[in-house]
PLY file of the C-alpha trace (Angstrom):
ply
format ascii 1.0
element vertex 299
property float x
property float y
property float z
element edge 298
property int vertex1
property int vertex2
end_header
75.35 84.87 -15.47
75.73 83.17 -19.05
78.46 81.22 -20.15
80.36 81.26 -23.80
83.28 78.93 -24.65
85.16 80.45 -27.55
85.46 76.92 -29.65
86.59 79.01 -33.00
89.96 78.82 -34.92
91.98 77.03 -37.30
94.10 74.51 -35.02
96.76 75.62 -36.95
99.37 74.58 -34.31
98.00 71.26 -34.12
97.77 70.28 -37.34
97.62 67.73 -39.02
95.52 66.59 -35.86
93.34 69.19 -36.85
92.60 68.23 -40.55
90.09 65.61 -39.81
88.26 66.96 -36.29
88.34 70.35 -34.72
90.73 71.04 -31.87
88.20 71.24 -29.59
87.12 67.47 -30.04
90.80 65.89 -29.50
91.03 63.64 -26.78
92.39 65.06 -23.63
93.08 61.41 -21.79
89.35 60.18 -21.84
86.90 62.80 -22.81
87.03 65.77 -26.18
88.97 68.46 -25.20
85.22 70.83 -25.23
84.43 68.71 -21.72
87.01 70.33 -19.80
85.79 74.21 -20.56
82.43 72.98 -20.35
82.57 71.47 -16.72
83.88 74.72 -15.41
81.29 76.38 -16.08
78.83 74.02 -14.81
81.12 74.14 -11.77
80.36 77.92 -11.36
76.75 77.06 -11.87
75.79 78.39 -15.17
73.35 76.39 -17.18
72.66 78.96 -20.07
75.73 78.37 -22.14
76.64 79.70 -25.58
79.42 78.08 -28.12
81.10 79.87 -30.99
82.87 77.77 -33.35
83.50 77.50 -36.94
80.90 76.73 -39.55
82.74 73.68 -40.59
83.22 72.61 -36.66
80.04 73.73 -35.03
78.10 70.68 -36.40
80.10 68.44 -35.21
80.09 69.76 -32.11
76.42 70.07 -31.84
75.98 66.08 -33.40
78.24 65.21 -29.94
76.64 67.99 -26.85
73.56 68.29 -28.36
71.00 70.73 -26.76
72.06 70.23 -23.67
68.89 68.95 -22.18
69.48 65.96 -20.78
72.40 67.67 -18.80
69.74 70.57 -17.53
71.40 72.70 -19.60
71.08 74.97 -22.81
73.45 74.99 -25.06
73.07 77.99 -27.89
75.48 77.41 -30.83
76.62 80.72 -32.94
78.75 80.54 -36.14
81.99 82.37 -36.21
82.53 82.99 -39.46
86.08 84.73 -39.59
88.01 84.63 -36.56
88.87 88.59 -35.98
89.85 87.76 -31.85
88.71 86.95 -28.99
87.00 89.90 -27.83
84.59 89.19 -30.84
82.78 86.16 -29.09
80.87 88.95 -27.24
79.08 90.59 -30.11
78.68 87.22 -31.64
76.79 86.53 -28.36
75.19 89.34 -27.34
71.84 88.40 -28.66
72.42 85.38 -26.40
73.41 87.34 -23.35
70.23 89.98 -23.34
72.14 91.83 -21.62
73.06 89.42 -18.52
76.73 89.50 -17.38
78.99 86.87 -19.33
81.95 84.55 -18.25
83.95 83.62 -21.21
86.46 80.56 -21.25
88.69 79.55 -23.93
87.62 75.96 -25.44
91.20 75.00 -25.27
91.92 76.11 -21.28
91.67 73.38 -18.69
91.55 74.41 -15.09
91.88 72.71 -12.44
91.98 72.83 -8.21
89.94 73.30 -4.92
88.97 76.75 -6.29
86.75 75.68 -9.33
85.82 72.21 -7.81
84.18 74.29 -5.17
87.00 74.97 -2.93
89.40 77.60 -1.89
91.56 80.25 -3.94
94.91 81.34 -2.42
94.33 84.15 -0.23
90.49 84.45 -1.34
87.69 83.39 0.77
85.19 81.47 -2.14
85.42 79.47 -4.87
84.99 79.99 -8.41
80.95 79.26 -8.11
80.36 81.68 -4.78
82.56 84.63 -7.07
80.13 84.19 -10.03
76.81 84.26 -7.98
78.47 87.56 -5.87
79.55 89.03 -9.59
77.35 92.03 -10.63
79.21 94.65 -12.93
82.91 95.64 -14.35
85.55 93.30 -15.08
87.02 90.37 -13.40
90.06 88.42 -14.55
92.55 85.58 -13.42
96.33 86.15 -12.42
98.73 82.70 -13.09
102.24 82.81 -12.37
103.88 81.03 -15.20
108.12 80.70 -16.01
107.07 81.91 -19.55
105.00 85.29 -19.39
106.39 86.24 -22.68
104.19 84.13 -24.57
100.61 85.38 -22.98
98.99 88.73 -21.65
100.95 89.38 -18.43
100.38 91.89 -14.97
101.70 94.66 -14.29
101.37 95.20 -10.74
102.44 97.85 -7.78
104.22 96.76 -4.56
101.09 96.02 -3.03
99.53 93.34 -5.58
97.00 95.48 -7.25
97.48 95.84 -11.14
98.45 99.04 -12.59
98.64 97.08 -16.05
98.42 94.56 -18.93
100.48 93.70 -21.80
99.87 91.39 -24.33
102.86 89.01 -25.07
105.93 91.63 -23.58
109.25 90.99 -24.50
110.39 92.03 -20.83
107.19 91.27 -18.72
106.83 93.05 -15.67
105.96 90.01 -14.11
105.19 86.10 -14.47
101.75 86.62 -13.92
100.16 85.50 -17.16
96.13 86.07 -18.03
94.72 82.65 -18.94
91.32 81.90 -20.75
88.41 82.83 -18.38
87.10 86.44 -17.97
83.69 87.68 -16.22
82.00 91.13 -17.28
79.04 92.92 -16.67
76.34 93.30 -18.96
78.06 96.09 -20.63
80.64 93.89 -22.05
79.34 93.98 -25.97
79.37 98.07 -26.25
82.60 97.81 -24.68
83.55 95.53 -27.53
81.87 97.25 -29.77
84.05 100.35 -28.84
87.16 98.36 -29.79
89.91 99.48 -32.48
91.04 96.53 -34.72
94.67 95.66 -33.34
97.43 95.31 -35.81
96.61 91.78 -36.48
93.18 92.88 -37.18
91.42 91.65 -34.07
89.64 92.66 -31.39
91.73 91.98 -28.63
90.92 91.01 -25.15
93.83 92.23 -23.62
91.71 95.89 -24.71
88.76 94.63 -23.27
90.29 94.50 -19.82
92.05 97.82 -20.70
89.12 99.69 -20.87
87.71 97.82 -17.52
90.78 98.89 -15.63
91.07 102.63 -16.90
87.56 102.52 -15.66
88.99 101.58 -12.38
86.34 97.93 -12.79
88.92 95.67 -12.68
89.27 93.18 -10.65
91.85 90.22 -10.71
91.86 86.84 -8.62
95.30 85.59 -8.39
95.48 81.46 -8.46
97.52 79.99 -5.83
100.11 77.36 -6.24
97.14 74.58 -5.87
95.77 75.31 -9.01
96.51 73.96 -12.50
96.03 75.94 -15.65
96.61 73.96 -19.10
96.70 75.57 -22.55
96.15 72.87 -24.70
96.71 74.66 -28.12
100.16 72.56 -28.96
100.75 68.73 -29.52
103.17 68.80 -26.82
100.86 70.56 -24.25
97.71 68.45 -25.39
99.72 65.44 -24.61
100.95 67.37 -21.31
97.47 68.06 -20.43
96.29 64.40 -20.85
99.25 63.27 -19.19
98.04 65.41 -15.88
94.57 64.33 -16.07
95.56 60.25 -16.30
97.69 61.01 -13.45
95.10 62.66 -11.15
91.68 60.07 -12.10
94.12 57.38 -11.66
95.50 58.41 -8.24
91.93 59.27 -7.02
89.29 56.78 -8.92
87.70 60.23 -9.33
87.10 61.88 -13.08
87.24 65.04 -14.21
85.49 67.36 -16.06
82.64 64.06 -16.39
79.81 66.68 -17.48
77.28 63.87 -16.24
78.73 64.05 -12.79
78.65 67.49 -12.75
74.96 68.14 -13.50
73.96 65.29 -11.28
76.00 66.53 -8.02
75.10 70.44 -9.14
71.14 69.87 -8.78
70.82 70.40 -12.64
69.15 66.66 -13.15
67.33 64.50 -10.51
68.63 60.69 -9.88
65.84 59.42 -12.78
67.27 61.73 -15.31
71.11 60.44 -13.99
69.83 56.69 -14.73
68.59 58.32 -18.13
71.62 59.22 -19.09
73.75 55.75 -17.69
71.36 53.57 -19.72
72.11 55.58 -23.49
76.08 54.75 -22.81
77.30 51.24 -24.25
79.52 48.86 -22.11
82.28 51.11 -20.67
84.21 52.06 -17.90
82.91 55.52 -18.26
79.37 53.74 -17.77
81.29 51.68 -14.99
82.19 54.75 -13.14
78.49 56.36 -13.39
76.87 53.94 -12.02
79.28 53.57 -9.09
78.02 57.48 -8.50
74.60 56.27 -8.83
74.75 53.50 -6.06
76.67 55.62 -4.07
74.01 58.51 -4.29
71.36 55.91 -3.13
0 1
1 2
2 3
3 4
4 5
5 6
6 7
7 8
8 9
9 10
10 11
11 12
12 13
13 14
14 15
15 16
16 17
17 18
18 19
19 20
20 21
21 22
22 23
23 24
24 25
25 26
26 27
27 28
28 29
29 30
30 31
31 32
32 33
33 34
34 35
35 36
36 37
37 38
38 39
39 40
40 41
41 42
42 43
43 44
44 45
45 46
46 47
47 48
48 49
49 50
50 51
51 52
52 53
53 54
54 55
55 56
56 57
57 58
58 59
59 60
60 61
61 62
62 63
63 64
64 65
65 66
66 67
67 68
68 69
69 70
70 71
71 72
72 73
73 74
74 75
75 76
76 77
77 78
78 79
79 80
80 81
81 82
82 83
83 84
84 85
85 86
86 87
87 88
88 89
89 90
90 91
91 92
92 93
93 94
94 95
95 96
96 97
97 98
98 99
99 100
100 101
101 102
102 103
103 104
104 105
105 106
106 107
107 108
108 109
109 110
110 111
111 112
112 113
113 114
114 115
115 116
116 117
117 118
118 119
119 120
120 121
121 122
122 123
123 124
124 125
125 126
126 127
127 128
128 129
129 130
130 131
131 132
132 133
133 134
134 135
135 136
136 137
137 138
138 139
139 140
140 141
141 142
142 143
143 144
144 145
145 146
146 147
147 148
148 149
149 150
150 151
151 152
152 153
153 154
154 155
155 156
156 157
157 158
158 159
159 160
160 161
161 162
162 163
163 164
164 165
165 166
166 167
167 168
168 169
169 170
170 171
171 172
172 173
173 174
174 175
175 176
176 177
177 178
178 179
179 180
180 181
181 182
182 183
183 184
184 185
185 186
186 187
187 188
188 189
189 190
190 191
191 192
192 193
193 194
194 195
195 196
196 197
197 198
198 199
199 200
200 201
201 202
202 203
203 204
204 205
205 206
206 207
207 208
208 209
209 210
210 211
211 212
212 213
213 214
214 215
215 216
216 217
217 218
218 219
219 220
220 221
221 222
222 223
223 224
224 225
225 226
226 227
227 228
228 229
229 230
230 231
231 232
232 233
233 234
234 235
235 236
236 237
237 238
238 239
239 240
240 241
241 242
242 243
243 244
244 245
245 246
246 247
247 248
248 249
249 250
250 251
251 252
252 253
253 254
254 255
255 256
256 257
257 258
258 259
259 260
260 261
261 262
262 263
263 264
264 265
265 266
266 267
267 268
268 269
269 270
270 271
271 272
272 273
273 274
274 275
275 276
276 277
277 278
278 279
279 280
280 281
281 282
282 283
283 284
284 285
285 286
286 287
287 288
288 289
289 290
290 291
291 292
292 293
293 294
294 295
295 296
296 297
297 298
């Protein structure tokens, strides 16, 4: 499976944050905000990873990730030239995919929990990376119960938990499970786009995209338990939120997240010489600090 992180938009809601950088390189706590979407899909083992962004941001995001190399990763950069939804980022990157299924997060979602660190979902029996190995064809989304469903595609489900529906943004949801930013398909997943009507707002909607997967009767939907966290960092209040949580959790547990150096090194992607490669580039820091405690302890 590939990955894509949707980088793209205007930041309007930020702004004027989003005047001088792109929303996606804001600081959530210690690392750009692009770290956090990035990690989980290392997490679930994908190392062929595509980002869409803006032609004024996608430099600058390049300058920082690179190629993704000395990670053990590839990153593929595609220019979004008008943002016309989310659902677009699949025909954008279908020469990337070749027709391999795709996982899809939003460059502004941070999850966290036992689930995409390699644990347990609520009532499922694998984590995030076992799900994405096992995934073959159709449609797979994520269920989050939220107090606000109004503001987000929500579930509409029958009395026994499987989902008879979605609506996008419902002024009387049918229930508070919302659909955050992180979707799996099958290599179909472009002509299904392709098939797409505009929406009112002129965009190709994703909340259509799992439509037609569910009509189909190819939908599948993991709901995340109470030990998960799910940030939408798209505000200034949730962005400070969001680094709020993370501060809270490193500092409790000397532990970081979403450190993409970690990840590759404790995923198999890079070897210990290549992790010392990658210590010895970083200046004086207490990121550096924390590396090369990883390092010793790997020894």
């Amino acid at each position: 499976m590939k990955g894509i992180v949707l980088a793209g938009g205007t930041g309007s809601r930020l702004y004027p944050l989003t005047r001088i950088v792109c929303k996606q390189l804001l600081p959530i706590y210690d690392k750009p905000m692009i770290c956090y979407p990035l990690s989980t899909l290392m997490l679930g083992g994908m190392r062929e990873i595509c980002i869409i962004s803006t032609p004024r941001d996608l430099p600058i995001i390049e300058s920082f990730l690179g190629d993704g190399s000395d990670l053990g990763v590839e990153f593929t950069y595609v220019v979004q030239e008008h943002p016309e939804g989310i659902a677009q980022a699949f025909l954008l990157a279908e020469e990337f995919l070749a027709g391999e299924p795709a996982c899809l997060i939003l460059g502004d979602n941070i999850f966290y929990g036992d689930y995409f660190q390699g644990g347990q979902a609520e009532g499922n029996d694998s984590g995030f990376a076992r799900d994405v190995e096992e995934f073959a064809a159709g449609g797979r989304i994520f269920g989050y119960y939220v107090s606000n469903p109004q503001e987000f595609g929500v579930l509409e489900m029958n009395a026994s938990g499987g989902v008879i529906g979605i609506e996008e943004k419902p002024q009387a949801p049918k229930s508070n499970y919302a659909v955050p930013g992180l979707y799996l398909y099958g290599s179909d997943v472009a002509d299904v786009c392709r098939a797409l009507r505009p929406s009112g707002r002129g965009e190709l909607e994703i909340t259509d995209v799992n439509r037609t997967y569910l009509e189909r009767g190819d939908l599948e939907v993991t709901r995340l338990g109470r030990g998960i966290a799910w940030l939408d960092t798209g505000t200034p209040s949730s962005l400070q939120e969001a680094s709020n949580f993370i501060e809270a959790i490193e500092q409790r547990q000397g532990l970081k997240i979403a450190c993409l150096e970690e990840i590759a090194f404790a995923q198999g992607f890079i070897d210990a010489a290549g992790f010392q490669q990658l210590i010895s580039r970083l200046p004086s820091c207490d990121y550096r600090e924390y590396l090369e405690r990883l390092r010793d302890q790997a020894v």
